[in-house]
Structures are given as structure tokens and as C-alpha cells.
C-alpha positions as CSV (number, residue, x, y, z in Angstrom):
1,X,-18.0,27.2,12.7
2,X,-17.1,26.8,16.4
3,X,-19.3,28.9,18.7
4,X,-16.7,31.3,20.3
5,X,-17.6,30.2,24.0
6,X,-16.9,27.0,23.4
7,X,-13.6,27.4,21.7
8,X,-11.6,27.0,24.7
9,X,-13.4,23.2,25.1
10,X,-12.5,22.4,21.9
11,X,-8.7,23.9,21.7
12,X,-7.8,21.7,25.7
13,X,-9.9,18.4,24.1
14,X,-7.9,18.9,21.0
15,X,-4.6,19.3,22.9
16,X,-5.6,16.5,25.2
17,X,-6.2,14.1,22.1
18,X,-3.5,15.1,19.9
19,X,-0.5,15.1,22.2
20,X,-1.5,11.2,24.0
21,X,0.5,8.5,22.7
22,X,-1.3,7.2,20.0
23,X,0.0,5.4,16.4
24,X,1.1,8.8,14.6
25,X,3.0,10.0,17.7
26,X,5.0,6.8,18.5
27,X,5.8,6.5,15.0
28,X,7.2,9.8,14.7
29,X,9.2,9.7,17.9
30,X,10.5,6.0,16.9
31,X,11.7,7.3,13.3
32,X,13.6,10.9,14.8
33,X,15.2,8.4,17.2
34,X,16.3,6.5,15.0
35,X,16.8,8.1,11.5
36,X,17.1,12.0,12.2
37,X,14.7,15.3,11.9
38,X,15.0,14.9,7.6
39,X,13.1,11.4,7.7
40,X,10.9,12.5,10.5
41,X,9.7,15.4,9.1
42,X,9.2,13.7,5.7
43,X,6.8,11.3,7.5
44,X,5.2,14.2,9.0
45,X,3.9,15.6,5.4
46,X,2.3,12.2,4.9
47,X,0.5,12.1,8.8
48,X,-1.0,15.9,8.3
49,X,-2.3,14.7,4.3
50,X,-3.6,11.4,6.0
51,X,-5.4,13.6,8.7
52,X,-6.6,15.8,6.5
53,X,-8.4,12.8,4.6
54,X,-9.7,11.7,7.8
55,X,-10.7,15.3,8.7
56,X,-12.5,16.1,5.5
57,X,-14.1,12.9,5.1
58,X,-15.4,12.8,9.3
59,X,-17.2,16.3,7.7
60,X,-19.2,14.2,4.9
61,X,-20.0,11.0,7.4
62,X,-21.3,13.5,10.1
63,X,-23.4,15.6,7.9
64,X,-24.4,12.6,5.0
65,X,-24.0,9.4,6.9
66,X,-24.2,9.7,10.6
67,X,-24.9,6.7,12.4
68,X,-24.7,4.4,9.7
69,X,-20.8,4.9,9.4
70,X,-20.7,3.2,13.0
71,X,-20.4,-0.6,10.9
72,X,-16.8,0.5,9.3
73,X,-15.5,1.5,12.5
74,X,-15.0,-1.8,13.6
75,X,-13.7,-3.0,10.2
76,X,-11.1,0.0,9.7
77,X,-10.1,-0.8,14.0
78,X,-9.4,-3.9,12.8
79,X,-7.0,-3.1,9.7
80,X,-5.9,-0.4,12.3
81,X,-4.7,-3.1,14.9
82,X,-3.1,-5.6,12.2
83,X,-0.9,-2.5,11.1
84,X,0.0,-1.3,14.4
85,X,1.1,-5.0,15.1
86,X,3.5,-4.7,12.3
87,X,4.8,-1.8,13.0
88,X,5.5,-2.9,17.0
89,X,6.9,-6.2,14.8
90,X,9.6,-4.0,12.9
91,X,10.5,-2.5,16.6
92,X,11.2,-5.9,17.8
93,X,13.5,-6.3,14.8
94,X,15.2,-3.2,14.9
95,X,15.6,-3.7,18.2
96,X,18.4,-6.5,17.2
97,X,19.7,-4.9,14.5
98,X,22.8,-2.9,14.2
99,X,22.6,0.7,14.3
100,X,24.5,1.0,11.3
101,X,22.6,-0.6,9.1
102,X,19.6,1.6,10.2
103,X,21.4,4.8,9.8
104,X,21.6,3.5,6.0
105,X,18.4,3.0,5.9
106,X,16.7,5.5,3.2
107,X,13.6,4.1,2.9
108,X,12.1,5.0,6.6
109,X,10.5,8.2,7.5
110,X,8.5,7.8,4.0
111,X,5.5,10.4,3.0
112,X,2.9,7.5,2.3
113,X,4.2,5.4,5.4
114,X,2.5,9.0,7.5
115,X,-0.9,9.0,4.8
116,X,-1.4,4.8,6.2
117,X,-0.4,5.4,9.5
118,X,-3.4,8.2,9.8
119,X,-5.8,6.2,7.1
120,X,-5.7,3.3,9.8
121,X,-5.6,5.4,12.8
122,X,-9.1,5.0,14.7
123,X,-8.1,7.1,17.3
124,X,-8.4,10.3,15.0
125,X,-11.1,9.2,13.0
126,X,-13.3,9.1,16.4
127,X,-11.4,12.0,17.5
128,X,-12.4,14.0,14.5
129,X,-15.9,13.0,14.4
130,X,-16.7,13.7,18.1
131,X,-15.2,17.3,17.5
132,X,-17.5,17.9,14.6
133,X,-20.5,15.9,16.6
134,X,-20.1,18.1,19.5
135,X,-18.6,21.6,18.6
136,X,-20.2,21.9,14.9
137,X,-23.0,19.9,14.3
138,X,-25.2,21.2,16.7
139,X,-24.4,24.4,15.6
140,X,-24.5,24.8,12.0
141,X,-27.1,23.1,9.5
142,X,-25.1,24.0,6.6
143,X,-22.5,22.4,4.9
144,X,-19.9,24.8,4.9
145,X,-19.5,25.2,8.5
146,X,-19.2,22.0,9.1
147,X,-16.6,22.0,6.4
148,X,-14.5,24.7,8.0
149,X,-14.6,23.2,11.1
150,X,-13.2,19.6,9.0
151,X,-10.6,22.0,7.8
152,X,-9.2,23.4,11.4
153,X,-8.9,19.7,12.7
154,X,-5.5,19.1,10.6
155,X,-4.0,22.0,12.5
156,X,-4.5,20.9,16.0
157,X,-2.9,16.7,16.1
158,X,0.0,17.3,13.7
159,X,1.0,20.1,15.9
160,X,1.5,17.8,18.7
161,X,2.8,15.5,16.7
162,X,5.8,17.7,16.0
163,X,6.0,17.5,20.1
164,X,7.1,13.7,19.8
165,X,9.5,14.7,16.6
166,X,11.5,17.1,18.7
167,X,12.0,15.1,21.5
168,X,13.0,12.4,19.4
169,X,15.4,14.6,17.7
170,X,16.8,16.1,21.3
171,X,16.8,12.1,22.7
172,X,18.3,10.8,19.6
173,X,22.0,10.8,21.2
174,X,20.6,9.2,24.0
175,X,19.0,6.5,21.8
176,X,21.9,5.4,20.3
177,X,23.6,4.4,24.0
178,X,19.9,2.7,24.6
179,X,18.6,1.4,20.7
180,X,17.2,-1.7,22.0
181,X,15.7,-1.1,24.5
182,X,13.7,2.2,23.4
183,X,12.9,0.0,20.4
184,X,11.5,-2.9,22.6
185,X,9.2,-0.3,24.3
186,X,8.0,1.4,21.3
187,X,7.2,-1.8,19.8
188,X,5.6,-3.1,23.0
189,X,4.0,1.1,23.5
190,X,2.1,0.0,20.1
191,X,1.1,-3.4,21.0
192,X,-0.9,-1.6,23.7
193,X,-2.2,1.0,21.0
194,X,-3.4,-2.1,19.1
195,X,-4.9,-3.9,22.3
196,X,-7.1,-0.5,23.2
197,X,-8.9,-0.6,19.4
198,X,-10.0,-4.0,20.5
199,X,-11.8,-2.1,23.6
200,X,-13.4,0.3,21.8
């Protein structure tokens, strides 16, 4: 596990990473703006499963794979940035589309929309390695540990990312005087998310 003095590192870098605007947390405000808390929240299920892949499966690359994991970075950035550019596309689209017919949209805010959002999402697979790399691995030689720890690191980013869900919820009236043009800066919010995986 964690050592206990460095708990309060861990708990501000986790804060810090989860709550920045990232794929998960502009999706989640976009679909509470537009659809309500019921599709929102749906979506959430499937983002906490999807980090809880990511979590579990940052526990076997640190402790099995370790540097060798560093060549599938690059290729899951990359199916990362085409996804983010479609969701930013849809934006754009709803954007011109009347809110009506998005209100009647039941198919957004779906469970396995979350799960691909966060089995794309480089940010927290980097996020959840470094926290093992750095407050685990050096730690603990044994599996289990380093498992536990795998196990915390789905409690910390879907927390925050029930932040952006409320504040879409509580901006929601708001959204529907200003649809388009939230929608054009979501969609362009995300084109920037997909521009940074190319930095990285």
C-alpha cells in the first residue's frame, strides 16, 4: 500500500489529475448539459468500469511489464486522439441541431460509451501508472500491494468526475439559452485534448 506519509502527495496529485479537463470530464459535463443527470450518471457507471480496467491492468504492466509497455502508449494515444476527434465532431453537429431532437435522444449518456471513453483515455492510463510507479512500487515487492493500491485509483477520478456532472446538471438551464455555443467549445475543448496526446 501507500506509505502513510506520503498519502497526502498522493490524495492533492490525485485531485489535481482527476478534476483537469480531460476526455471523461468534458464528456460528462457535455451529456448533463445536454441530456439530464439520468444519462449522465449512466455514462458514469461505464467511465468508473473503464477506469477500473485501466487501474487494474496499470497494476500488472508495472509489476510484469514495465518499460516495455512504453511501445503501446503511443499506439492506444493515437486511437485515443481519433476518438476524441469524433467526439469534438458530434459537438460541432449538435451544435446545429435543434434542441428537441436532442432531448429525444435516448441513446446518449450510454454505459459502454463511459468503458471507451476511459479504454482510450491516455491521460489516466499514465496517470494511473505514475501513481503506482511512484507511491507503490517503490514500496512494496509483492503483488498484492501493488494490487490494492490498483484498486483505490477508481475511487479518486470518478469522483471528480461527478464534479463536471453536477455542474452540468446546475448549468443545464443555462445551456439551453446558449446550446451552440457551449457545444462549439466542448467540441473545440476536445480538439485541444486530442492535440496534447500528440505532445506527449
Amino acid at each position: 500500500m501507500i506509505p502513510t506519509e506520503l498519502i497526502p502527495s498522493f490524495l492533492f496529485y490525485a485531485f489535481i489529475s482527476g478534476i483537469t479537463p480531460g476526455p471523461a470530464n468534458l464528456s460528462s459535463l457535455s451529456v448533463a448539459l445536454s441530456y439530464g443527470k439520468k444519462s449522465a450518471i449512466r455514462q458514469w457507471y461505464g467511465i468508473f468500469t473503464g477506469y477500473t480496467i485501466v487501474s487494474i491492468g496499470s497494476v500488472f504492466v508495472c509489476y510484469f511489464i514495465g518499460t516495455a509497455f512504453e511501445k503501446y502508449v503511443r499506439t492506444l494515444s493515437f486511437i485515443g486522439l481519433l476518438y476524441m476527434v469524433w467526439l469534438a465532431f458530434k459537438q460541432f453537429k449538435e451544435a446545429f441541431t435543434p434542441q428537441e431532437s436532442l432531448e429525444n435522444d435516448a441513446g446518449k449518456g450510454k454505459f459502454t460509451t463511459g468503458i471507451l471513453i476511459q479504454l482510450t483515455n491516455v491521460k489516466i492510463m499514465i496517470y494511473c501508472i505514475t501513481a503506482i510507479s511512484i507511491y507503490s512500487l517503490p514500496y512494496n515487492k509483492d503483488f498484492f500491494s501493488i494490487f490494492l493500491c490498483g484498486l483505490i485509483l477508481p475511487l479518486t477520478g470518478p469522483i471528480c468526475n461527478l464534479a463536471w456532472i453536477c455542474a452540468g446538471i446546475f448549468l443545464r438551464k443555462i445551456f439551453g439559452k446558449y446550446s451552440k455555443s457551449i457545444n462549439i467549445l466542448m467540441g473545440l475543448s476536445l480538439l485541444f485534448c486530442a492535440a496534447s496526446i500528440i505532445m506527449i
